[in-house]
N, C-alpha and C positions, 0 to 999 in steps of 0.2 A: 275558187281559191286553189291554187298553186300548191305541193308539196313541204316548200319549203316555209310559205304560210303560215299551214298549219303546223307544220313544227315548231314556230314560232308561238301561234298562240296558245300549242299543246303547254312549251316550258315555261312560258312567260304566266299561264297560267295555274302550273304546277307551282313556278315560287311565290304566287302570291297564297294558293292554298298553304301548303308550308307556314311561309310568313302567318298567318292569321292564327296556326296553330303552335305558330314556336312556345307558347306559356305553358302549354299542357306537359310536354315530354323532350329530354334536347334533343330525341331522332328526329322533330321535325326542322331542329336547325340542322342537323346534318342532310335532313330533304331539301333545307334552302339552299344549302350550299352546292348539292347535288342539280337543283335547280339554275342557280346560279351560272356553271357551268353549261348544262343545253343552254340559258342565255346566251353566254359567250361564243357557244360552238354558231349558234344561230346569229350571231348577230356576224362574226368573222364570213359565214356562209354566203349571208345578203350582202357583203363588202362594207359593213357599217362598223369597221375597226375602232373606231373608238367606242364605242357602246361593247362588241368585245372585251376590250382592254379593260373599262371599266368592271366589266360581269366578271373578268379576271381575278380583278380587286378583290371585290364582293366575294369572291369564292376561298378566299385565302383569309377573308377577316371573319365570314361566317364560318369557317371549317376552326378556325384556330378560337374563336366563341363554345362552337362545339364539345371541342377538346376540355378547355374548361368547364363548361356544363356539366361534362362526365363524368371530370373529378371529382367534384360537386355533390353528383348525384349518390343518394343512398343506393345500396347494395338491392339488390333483390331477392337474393338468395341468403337465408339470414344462417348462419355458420350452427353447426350440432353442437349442443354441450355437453 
């Protein structure tokens, strides 16, 4: 297995970890999204431009999911009275 391979099945593996775990916390939609991207970088690399383009996609609909999740999400740090 070639270098760029395994970079391939390192990300591609990453965003399905992620993905399995987006219910839990939105950091792992923003891991998808993070994911998503090495997708793209990998897939532009291997010359499979459209699979890029698409991971492109993906990374702008899961990042801007993200964003909303956050809003979303309760505080952690709960304020002094």
């Amino acid at each position: 297995m070639d270098a760029l391979s395994l970079f391939g099945l390192a990300a591609v593996s990453f965003t399905l970890l992620c993905y399995a775990k987006e219910a839990g916390s939105h950091w792992w939609t923003l891991g998808f999204a993070f994911g998503c991207v090495l997708g793209s970088i990998y897939g532009f690399l291997q010359g499979a431009w459209p699979f890029g383009v698409v991971e492109l996609i993906w990374t702008v609909v899961s990042f801007r999911r993200w964003l909303n999740l956050r809003q979303d999400a309760p505080s952690a740090v709960e304020p002094l009275a």
